[in-house]
C-alpha positions as CSV (number, residue, x, y, z in Angstrom):
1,X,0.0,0.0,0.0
2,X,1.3,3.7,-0.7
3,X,2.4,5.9,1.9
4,X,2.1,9.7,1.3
5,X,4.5,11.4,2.4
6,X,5.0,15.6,2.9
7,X,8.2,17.8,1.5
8,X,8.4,20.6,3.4
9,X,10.6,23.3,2.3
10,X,13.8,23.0,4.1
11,X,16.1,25.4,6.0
12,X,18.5,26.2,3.1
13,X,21.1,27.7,5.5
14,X,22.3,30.7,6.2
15,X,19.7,32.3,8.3
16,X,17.3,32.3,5.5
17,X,13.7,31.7,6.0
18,X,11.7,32.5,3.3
19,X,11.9,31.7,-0.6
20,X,10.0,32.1,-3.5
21,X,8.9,29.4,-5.8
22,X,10.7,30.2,-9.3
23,X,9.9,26.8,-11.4
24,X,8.3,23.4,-10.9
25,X,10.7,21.0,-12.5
26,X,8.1,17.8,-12.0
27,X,4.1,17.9,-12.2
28,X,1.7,15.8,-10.2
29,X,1.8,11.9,-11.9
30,X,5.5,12.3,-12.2
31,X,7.8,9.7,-10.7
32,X,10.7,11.0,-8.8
33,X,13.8,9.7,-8.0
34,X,15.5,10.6,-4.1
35,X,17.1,13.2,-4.3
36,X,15.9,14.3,-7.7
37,X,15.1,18.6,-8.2
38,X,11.9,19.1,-8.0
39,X,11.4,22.6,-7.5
40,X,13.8,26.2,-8.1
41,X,13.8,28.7,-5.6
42,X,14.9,32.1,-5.0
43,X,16.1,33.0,-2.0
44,X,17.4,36.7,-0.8
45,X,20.9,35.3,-1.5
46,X,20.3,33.1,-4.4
47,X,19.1,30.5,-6.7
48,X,18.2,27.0,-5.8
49,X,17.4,23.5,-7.2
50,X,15.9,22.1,-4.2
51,X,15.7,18.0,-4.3
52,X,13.6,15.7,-2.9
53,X,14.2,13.0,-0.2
54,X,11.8,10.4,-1.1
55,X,11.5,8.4,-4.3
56,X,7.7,8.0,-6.1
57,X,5.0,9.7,-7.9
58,X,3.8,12.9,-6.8
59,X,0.2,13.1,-5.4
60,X,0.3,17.7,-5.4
61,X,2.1,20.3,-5.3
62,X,2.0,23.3,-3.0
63,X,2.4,26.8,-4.2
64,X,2.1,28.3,-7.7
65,X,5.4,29.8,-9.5
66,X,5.7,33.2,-7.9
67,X,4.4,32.2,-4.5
68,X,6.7,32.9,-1.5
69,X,6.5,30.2,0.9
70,X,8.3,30.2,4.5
71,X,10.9,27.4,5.7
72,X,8.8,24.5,7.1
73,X,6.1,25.2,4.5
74,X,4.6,21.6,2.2
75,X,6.3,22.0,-0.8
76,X,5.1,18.6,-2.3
77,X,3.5,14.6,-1.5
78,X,4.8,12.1,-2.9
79,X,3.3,8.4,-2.7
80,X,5.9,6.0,-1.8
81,X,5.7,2.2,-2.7
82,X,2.8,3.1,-5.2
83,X,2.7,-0.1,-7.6
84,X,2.3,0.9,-10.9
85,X,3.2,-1.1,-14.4
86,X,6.3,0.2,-15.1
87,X,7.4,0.6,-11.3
88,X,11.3,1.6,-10.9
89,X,12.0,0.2,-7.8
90,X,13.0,3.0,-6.0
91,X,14.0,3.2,-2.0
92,X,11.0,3.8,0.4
93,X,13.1,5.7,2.1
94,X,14.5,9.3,1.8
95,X,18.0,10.0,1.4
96,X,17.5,12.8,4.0
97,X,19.6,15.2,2.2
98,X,18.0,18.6,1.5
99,X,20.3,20.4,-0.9
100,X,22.0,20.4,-4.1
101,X,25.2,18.4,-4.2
102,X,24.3,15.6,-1.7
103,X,22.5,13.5,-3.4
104,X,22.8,9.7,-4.4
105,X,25.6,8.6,-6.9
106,X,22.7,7.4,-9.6
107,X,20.8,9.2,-12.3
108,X,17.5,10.6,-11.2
109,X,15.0,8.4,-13.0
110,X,13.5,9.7,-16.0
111,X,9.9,11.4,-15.9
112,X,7.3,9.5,-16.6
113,X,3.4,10.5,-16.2
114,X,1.5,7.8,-14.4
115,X,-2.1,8.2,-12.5
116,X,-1.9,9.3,-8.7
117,X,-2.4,6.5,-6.0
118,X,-5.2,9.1,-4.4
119,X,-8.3,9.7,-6.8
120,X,-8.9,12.8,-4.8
121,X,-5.5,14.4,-5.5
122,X,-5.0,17.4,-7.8
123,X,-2.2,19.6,-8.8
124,X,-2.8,22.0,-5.8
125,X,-4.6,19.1,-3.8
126,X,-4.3,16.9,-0.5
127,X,-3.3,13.6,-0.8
128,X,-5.2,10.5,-0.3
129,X,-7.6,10.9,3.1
130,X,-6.7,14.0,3.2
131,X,-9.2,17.3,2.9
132,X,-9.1,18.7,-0.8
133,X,-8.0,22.2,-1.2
134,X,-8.3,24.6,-4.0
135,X,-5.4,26.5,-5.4
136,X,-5.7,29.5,-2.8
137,X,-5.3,27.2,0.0
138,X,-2.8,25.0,2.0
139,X,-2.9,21.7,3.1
140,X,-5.2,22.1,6.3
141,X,-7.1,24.3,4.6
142,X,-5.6,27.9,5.3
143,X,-4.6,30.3,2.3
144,X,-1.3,29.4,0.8
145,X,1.6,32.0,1.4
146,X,1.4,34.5,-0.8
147,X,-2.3,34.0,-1.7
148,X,-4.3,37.7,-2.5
149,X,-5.4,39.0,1.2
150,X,-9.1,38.4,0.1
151,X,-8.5,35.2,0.7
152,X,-6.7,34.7,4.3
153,X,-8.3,33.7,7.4
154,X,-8.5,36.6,9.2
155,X,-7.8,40.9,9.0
156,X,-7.2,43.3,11.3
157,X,-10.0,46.1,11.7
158,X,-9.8,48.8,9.8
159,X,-10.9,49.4,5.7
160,X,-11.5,45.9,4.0
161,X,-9.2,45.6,1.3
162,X,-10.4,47.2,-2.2
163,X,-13.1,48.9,-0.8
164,X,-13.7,51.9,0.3
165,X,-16.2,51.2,3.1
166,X,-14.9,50.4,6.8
167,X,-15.2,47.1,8.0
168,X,-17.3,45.9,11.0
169,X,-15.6,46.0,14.5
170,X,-14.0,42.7,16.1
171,X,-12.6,42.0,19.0
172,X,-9.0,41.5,18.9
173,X,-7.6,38.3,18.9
174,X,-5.0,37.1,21.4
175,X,-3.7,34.1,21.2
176,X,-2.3,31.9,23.9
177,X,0.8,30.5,24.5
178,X,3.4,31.1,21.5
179,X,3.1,33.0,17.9
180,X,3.2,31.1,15.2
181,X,5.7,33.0,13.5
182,X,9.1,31.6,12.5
183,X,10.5,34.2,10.9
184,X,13.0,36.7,12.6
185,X,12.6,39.5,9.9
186,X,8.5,39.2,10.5
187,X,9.1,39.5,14.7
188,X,11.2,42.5,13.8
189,X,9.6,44.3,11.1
190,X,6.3,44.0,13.7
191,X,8.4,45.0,17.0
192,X,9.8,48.0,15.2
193,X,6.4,49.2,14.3
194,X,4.4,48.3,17.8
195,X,2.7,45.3,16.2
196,X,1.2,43.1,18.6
197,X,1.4,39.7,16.8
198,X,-1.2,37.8,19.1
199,X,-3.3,40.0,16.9
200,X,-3.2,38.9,14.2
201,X,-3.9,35.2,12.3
202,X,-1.6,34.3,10.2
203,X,-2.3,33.1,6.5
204,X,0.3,30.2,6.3
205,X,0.3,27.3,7.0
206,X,-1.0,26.1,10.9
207,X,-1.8,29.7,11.0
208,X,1.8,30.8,10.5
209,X,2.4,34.6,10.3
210,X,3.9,35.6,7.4
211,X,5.6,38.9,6.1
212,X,2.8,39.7,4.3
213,X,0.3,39.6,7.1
214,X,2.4,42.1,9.1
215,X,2.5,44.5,6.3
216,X,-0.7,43.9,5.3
217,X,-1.7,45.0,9.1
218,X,0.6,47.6,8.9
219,X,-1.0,49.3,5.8
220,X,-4.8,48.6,7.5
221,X,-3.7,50.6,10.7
222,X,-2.4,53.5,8.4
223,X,-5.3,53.8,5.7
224,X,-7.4,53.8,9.6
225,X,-5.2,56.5,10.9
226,X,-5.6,58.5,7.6
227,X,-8.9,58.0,7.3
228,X,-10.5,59.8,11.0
229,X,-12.2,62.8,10.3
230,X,-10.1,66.0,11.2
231,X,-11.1,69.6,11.8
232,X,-11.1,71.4,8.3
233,X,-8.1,73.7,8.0
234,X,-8.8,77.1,7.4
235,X,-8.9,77.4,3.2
236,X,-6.5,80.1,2.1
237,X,-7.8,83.4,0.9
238,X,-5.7,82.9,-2.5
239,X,-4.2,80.6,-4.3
240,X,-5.2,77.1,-5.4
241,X,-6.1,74.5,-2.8
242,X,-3.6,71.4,-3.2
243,X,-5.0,67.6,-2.3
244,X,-2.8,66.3,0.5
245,X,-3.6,62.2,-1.2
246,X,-0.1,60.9,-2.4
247,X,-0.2,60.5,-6.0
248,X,-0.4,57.1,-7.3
249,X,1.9,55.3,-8.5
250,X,4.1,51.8,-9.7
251,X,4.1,49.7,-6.8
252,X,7.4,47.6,-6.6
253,X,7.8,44.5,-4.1
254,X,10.9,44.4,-1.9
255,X,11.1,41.2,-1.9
256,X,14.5,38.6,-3.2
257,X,17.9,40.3,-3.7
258,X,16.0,43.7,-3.6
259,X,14.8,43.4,-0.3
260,X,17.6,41.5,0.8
261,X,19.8,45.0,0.1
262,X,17.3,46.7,0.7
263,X,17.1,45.4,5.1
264,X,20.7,44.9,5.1
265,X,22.1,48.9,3.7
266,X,19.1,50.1,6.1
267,X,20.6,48.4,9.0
268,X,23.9,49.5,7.9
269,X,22.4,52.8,8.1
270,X,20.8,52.4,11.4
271,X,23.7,50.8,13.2
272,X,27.1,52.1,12.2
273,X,28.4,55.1,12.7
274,X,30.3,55.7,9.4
275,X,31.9,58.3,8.1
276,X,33.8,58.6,4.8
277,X,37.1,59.9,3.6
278,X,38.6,59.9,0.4
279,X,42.2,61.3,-1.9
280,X,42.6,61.5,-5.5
281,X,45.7,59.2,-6.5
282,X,47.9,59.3,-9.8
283,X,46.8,55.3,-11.1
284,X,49.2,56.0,-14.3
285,X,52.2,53.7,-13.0
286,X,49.6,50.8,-11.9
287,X,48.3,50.8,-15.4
288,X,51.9,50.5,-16.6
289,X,52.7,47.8,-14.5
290,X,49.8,45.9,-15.3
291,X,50.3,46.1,-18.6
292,X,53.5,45.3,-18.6
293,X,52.6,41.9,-16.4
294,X,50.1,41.1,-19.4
295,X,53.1,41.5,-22.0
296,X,54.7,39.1,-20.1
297,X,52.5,36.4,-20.8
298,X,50.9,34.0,-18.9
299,X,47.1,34.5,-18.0
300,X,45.6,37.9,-18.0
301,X,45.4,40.1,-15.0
302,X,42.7,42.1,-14.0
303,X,42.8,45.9,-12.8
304,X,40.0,44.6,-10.2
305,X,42.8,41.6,-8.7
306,X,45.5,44.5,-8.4
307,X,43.3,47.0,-6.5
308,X,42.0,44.0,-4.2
309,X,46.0,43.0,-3.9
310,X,46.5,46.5,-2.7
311,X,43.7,46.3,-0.3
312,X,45.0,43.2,1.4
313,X,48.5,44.4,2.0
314,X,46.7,47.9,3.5
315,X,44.4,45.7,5.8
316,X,47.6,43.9,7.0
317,X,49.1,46.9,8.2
318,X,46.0,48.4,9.5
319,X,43.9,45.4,10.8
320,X,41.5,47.4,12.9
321,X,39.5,48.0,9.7
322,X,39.1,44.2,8.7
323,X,36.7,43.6,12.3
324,X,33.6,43.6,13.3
325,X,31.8,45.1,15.9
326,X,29.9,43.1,19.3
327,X,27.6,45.7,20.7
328,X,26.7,42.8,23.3
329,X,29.9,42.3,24.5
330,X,31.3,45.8,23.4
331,X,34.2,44.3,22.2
332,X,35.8,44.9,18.8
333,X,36.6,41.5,17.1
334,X,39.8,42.0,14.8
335,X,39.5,39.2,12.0
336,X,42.9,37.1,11.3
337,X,41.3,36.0,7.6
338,X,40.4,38.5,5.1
339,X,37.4,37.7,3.4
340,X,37.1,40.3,0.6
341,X,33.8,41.0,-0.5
342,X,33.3,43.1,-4.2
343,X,30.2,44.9,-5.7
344,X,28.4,43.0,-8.9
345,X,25.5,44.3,-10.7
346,X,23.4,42.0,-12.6
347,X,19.8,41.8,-13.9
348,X,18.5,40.2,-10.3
349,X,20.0,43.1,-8.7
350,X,23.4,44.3,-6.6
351,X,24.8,41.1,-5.0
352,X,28.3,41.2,-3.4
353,X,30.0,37.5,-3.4
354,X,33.0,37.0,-1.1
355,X,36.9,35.9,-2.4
356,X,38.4,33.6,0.7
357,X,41.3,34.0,1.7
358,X,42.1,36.8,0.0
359,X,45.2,37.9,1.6
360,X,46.7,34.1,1.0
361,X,46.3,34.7,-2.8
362,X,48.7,36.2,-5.6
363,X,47.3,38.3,-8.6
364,X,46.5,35.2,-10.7
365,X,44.3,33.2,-8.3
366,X,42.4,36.4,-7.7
367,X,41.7,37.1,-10.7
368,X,40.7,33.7,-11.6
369,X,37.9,33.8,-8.6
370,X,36.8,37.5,-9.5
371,X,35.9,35.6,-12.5
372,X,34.2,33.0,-11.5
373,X,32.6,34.2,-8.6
374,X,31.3,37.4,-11.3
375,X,30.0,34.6,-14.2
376,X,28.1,32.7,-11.2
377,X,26.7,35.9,-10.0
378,X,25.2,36.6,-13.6
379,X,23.9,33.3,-14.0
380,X,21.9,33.4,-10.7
381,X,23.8,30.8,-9.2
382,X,26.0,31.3,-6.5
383,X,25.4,29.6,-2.9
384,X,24.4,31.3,0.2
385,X,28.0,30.9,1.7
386,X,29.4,32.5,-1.5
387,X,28.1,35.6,-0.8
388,X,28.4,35.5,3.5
389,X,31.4,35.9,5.6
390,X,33.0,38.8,3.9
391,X,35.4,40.6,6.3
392,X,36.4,43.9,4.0
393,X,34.4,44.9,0.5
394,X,35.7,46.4,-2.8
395,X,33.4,48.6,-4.6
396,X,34.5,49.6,-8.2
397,X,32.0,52.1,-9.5
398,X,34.1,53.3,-11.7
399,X,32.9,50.5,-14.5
400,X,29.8,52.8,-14.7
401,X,31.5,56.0,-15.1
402,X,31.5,58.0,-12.2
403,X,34.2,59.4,-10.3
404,X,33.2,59.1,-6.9
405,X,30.6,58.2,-4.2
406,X,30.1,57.6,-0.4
407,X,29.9,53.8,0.2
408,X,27.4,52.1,2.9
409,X,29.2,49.2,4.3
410,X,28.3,45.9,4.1
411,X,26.9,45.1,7.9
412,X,28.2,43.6,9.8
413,X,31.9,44.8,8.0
414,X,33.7,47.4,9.3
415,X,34.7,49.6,5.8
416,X,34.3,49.2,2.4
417,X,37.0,50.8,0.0
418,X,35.0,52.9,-3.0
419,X,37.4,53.5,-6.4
420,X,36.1,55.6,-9.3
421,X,36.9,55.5,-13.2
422,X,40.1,56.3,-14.1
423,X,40.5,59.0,-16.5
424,X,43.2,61.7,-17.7
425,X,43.2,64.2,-15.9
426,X,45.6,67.3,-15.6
427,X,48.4,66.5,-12.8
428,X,51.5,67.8,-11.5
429,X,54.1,65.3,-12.0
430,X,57.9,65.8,-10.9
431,X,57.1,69.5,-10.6
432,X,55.7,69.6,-14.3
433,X,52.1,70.0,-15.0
434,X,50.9,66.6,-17.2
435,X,48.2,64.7,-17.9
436,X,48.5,61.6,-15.9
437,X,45.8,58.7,-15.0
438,X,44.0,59.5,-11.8
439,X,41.0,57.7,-10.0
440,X,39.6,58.9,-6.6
441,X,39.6,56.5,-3.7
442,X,37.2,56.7,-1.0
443,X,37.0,54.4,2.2
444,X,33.9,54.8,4.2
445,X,34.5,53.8,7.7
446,X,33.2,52.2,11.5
447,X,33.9,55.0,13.7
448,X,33.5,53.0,16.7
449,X,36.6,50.5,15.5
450,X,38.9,53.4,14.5
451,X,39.5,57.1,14.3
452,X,40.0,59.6,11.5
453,X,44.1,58.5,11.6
454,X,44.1,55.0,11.1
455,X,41.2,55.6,8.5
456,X,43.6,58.2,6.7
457,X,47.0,55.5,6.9
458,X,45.0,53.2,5.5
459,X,43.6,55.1,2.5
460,X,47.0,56.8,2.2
461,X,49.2,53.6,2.0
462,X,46.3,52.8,-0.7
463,X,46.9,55.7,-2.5
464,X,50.4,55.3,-2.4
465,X,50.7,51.6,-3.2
466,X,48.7,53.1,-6.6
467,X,50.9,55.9,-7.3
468,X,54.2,53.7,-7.5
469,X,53.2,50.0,-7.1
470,X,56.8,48.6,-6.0
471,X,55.8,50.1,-2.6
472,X,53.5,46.7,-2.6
473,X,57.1,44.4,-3.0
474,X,57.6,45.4,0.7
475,X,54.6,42.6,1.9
476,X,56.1,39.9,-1.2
């Protein structure tokens, strides 16, 4: 007899707790090997093929393509030990193994379409025995994450949504014992706007509060607050009278990689006191030199490897600004590894993967992993610990043609070093006025790790190492 068994979405590391279904690689009827993709995910972080434990034909599927669903969420069923004619065999049991890269040594078995043990289940069903629910719902009958807020269980008081008239008055609903909410963003996002979350039922699954419910009770309490009568101000004797309604307009989600930057810059901004200095430097020598190292054969080095391999040997001699900061134990932490962090822009948004070991690598291997790490980051595909653990961060703006800007630093990093385009510019050289290369530098900085004179030895030996590269032969 076949046993149904549940997929949740697992924890896919890193502290994230949310994703959002991209594509369904298998439909209901399919058989499934273990560990076979079934489903791609976007996370804040990244893309992911998430595969399944358990071997057999899927009975439903949870969530439509664009749904964002919450760790612990049903992904999928599948029916284990169905018989069916052309039966593969496959273990009863589940590999266990919850992410790309672990899985079994064999193939995946190839999809086949076969009819569902259950004759109840559907493509957004229950499994056999189970209650059937439509395509708004989840498995025990509560709107899916991400459903429209007409359909979830329950709404705050205040204006219903899309209408203009006020709802009826409710009591509030407290709940006993603790919130269903799983999510540290959601118990923040609520705390830092005096949410009380035992108000409020959530529209995941088991009631879970999700993101959305917060912000949905969020925007209720506002259009409320907005909409109590006032006493009419006095009209103006002349002049036209101007409508105090915002003006409507697009409507974007911050949500993936966008909201991702989005939380992480504003607690940047919220926690570190930065401040930001910066000194133009004559890059004409550097140039030389790495064109010269070019001429000499060998693989290619990149202008991007150089500035990082300048950046190492300043952090070495300046190691307050490669720390981090532990309010709790007011200590400042002084990392022994540099972990260097650099800026890519690509059509999901800003990401900023990491180069290990940075200081333990030589011009070649780091322009080898700038490579690398950059093609992954265009093609959607780097891991969650490819882009956490950075120590330090290059920015290189300059690739879109400005000459400067005021960096926020990657939390919970201490500085982030800023270079601009590099263009002639008029330059007193050796007493002479010439036209030399020069690019502006700028480090934006944790006041609380240093103060304005290890921030300016540290951008000066930058500088320096820029304006006559052999100073860098002194850390070889």
């Amino acid at each position: 007899m076949a046993q149904v068994l549940e997929f949740k979405l697992p924890d896919l590391g890193e502290g994230l707790t949310e994703a959002e279904i991209v594509r369904w690689l298998v439909e209901v009827g399919d058989v499934v090997a273990i560990d076979q993709p079934v489903v791609e995910v976007e996370t804040a972080k990244a893309m992911v093929e998430v595969p399944c434990p358990y071997g057999g034909v899927v009975t439903a599927r949870f969530g439509e393509e664009g749904t964002e669903l919450p760790v612990g969420a049903p992904l999928l069923t599948v029916a284990v030990g169905a018989p069916s004619p052309d039966a593969s065999g496959e273990d009863s049991e589940g590999s266990g193994n919850v992410l790309v890269g672990y899985g079994t040594s064999e193939a995946p078995a190839r999809r086949r379409r076969v009819r569902p043990a259950a004759p109840n289940a559907g493509t957004n069903g229950s499994p056999s025995g189970g209650t059937h629910t439509g395509p708004g719902a989840a498995p025990n009958g509560a709107p899916r994450a991400g459903a429209p807020h007409a359909e979830r269980v329950a709404r705050p008081v205040g204006t219903a949504a899309g209408h203009g008239t006020e709802a009826p008055p409710a009591e509030p609903v407290h709940q006993d014992g603790p919130v269903p909410v799983i999510s540290p963003l959601v118990r923040r996002l609520a705390r830092e706007n005096g949410l009380d979350l035992r108000e409020l039922h959530g529209s995941g699954p088991d009631g879970l509060i999700l993101r959305a419910d917060v912000e949905y009770a969020l925007r209720a309490a506002e259009t409320r607050r907005t909409a109590q009568p006032t006493a009419p101000a006095p009209a103006p004797a002349q002049g036209p009278i101007r409508s105090s309604a915002s003006a409507a307009g697009i409507r974007v989600p911050l949500k993936g990689v966008r909201g991702a930057v989005a939380d992480k810059l504003s607690r940047s901004r919220r926690e570190i006191p930065d401040a930001t200095c910066w000194v133009d430097a004559d890059a004409t020598e550097l140039m030389r030199a790495r064109t010269a190292m070019n001429a000499a054969g060998g693989p290619k080095i990149s202008l991007l490897a150089l500035l990082a391999r300048i950046c190492t040997a300043a952090l070495a001699r300046f190691p307050e600004l490669n720390s981090t900061v532990d309010m709790e134990a007011r200590e400042v932490v002084q990392l022994e590894q540099v972990h260097l962090g650099f800026a890519a822009q690509t059509e999901r948004g800003l990401v900023v993967p990491v180069v290990r070991d940075a200081h333990a690598r030589d011009a070649e291997s780091l322009t080898a992993e700038f490579a690398r790490l950059t093609e992954a980051a265009r093609a959607g595909t780097l891991t969650p610990a490819e882009l956490t653990g950075g120590t330090f961060t290059l920015n290189n703006y300059g690739v879109f043609g400005v000459d400067g800007s005021t960096p926020i630093i990657n939390h919970p990093e201490a500085a982030m070093l800023g270079v601009g385009r590099i263009i002639p510019k008029p330059w007193v050289h050796e007493g002479e006025l010439a036209v030399r290369q020069v690019v502006e530098l700028a480090l934006t900085f944790d006041h609380r790790v240093c103060d304005g004179g290890t921030a300016g030895g540290f951008l000066r030996h930058v500088a320096d190492c820029v304006e006559n590269p052999a100073v860098l032969l002194r850390t070889l």
